[in-house]
KEKE-3310 file (N, C-alpha, C; in steps of 0.2 Angstrom, whole numbers, plus 5000, padded with zeros to 4 digits):
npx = (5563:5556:5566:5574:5569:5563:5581:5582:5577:5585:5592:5579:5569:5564:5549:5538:5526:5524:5520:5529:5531:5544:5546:5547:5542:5549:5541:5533:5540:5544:5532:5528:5536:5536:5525:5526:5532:5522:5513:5501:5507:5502:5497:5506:5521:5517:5504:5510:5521:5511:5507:5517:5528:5538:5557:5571:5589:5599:5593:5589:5582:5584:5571:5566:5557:5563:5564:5571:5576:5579:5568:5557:5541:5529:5521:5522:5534:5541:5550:5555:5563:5569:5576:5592:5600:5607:5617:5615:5602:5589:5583:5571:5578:5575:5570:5575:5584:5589:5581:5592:5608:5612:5620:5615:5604:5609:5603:5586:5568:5564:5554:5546:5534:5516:5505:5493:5474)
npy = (5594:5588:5577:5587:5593:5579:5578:5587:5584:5576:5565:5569:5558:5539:5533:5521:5523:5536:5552:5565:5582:5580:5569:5552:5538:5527:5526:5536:5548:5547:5553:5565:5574:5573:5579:5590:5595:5597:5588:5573:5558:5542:5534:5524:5509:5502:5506:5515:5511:5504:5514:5520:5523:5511:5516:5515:5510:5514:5530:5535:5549:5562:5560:5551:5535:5521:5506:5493:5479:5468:5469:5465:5454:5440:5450:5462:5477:5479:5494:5511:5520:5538:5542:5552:5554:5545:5537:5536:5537:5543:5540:5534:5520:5512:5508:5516:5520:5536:5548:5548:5549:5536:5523:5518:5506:5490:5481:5484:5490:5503:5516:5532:5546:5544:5555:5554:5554)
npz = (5469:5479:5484:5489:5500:5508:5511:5519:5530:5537:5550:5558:5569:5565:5567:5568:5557:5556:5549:5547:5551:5559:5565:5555:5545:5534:5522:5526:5525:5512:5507:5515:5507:5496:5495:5500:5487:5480:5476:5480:5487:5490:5507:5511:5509:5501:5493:5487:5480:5471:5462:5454:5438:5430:5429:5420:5428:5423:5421:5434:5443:5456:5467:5463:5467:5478:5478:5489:5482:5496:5504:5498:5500:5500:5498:5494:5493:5507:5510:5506:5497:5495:5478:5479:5469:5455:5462:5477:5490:5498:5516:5528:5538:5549:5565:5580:5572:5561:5548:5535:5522:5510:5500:5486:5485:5477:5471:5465:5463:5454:5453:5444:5453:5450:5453:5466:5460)
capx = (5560:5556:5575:5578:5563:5569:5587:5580:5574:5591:5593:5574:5572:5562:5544:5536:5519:5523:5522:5531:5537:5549:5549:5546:5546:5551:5535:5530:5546:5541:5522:5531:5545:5533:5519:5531:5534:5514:5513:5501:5506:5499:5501:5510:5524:5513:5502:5516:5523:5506:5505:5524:5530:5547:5561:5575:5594:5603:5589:5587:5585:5581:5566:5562:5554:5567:5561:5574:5572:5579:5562:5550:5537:5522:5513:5528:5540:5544:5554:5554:5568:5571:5583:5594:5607:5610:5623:5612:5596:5588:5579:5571:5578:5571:5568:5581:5589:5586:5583:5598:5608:5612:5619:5609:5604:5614:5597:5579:5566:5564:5548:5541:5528:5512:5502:5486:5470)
capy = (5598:5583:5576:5593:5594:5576:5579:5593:5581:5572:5567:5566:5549:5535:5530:5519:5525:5545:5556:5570:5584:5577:5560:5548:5531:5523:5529:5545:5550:5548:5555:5571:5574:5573:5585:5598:5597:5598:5580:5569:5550:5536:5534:5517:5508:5496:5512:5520:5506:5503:5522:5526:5520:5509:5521:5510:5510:5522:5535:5538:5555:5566:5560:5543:5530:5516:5500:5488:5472:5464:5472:5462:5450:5440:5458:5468:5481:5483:5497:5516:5526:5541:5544:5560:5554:5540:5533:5537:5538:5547:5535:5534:5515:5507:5511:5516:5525:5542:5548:5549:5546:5528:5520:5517:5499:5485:5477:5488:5493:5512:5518:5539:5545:5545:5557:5550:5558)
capz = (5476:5485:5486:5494:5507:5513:5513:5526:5537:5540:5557:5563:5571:5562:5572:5561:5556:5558:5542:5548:5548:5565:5564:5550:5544:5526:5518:5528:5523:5504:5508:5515:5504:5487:5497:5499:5480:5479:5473:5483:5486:5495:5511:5515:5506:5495:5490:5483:5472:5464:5459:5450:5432:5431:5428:5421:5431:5420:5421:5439:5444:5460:5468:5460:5474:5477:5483:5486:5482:5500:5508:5496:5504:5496:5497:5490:5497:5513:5512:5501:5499:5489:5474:5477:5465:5455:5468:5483:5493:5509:5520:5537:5538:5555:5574:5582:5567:5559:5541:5533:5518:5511:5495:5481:5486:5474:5469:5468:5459:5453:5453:5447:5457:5450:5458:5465:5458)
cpx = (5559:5562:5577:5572:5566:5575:5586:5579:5579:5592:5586:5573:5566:5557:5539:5527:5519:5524:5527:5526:5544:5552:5545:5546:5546:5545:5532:5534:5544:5535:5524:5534:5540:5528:5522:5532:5526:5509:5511:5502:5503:5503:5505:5515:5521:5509:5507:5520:5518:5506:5511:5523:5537:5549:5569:5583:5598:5600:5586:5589:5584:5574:5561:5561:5559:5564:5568:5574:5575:5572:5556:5549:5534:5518:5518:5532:5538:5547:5555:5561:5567:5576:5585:5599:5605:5612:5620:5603:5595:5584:5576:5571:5574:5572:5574:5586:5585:5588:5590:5600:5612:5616:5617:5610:5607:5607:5591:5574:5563:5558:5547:5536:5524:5507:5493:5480:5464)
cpy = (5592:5580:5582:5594:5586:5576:5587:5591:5575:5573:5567:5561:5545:5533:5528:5522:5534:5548:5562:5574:5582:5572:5556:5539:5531:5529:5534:5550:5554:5552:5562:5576:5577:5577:5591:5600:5598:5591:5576:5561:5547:5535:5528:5516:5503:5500:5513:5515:5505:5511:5526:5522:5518:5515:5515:5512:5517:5530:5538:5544:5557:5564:5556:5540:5525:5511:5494:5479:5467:5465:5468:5456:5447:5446:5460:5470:5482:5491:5502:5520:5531:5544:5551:5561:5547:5534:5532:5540:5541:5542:5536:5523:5510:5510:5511:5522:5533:5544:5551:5547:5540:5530:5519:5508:5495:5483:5482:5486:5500:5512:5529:5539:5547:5550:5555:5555:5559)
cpz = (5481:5488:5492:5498:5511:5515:5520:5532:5541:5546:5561:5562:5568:5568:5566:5564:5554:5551:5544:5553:5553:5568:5560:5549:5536:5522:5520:5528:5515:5504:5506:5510:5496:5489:5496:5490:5475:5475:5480:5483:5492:5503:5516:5507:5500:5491:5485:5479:5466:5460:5454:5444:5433:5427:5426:5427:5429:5420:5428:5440:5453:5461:5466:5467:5470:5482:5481:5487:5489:5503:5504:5498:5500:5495:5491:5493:5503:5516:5506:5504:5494:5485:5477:5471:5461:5457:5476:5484:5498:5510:5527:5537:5544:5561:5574:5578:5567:5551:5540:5525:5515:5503:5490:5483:5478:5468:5470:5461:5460:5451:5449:5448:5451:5453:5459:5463:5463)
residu = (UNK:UNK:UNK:UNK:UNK:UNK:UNK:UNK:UNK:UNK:UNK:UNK:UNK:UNK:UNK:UNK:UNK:UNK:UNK:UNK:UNK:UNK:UNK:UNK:UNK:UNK:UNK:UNK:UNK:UNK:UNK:UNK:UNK:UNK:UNK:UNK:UNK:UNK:UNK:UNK:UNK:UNK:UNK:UNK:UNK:UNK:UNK:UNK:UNK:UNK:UNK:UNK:UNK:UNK:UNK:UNK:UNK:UNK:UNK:UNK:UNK:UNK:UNK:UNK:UNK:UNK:UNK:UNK:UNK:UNK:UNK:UNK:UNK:UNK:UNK:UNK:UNK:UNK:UNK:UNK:UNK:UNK:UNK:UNK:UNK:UNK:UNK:UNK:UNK:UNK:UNK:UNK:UNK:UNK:UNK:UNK:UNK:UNK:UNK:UNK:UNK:UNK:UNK:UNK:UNK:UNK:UNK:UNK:UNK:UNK:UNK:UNK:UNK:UNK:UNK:UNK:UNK)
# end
């Protein structure tokens, strides 16, 4: 469910900071996307890594948190996507852009959400 509430929001434009439901960034994206599915997460992208369980490569499904590893810092991730496939990701990648769908990045790490208590 969360896969399909973001893939709904393809196309609004990326303002970092914004949860929704009309313009998003990286991790307001994710926030939104797992609300709708009635699952609350964290709301930044370094929230949201602490709070999932690895999920290996072969096992990704619909609605796993993708962090890929170009985006890590000394903190963490930079940057959340979420599984819709496999092969691919929905995103709000940077200003300028707009959510959409992407790749499954080369290099990540796979997270499922934990929902916070």
């Amino acid at each position: 469910m969360a896969a399909h509430a973001a893939l709904s929001r393809q196309g609004a434009p990326y303002v970092w900071g914004a949860k929704g439901p009309n313009r998003f960034d990286c991790s307001g994206l994710t926030e939104w996307a797992w609300r709708q599915a009635g699952v609350q997460l964290g709301p930044d992208t370094y929230t949201q890594f602490r709070q999932g369980i690895p999920v290996p490569p072969g096992q990704i499904r619909a609605g796993d948190l993708i962090f890929p590893k170009y985006s890590f810092d000394g903190r963490g991730p930079g940057h959340v996507q979420l599984a819709i496939s496999p092969t691919e990701v929905v995103h709000a990648p940077q200003s300028g852009d707009v959510v959409r769908v992407a790749p499954m990045p080369s290099s990540y790490v796979a997270l499922r959400p934990v929902p916070l208590r």
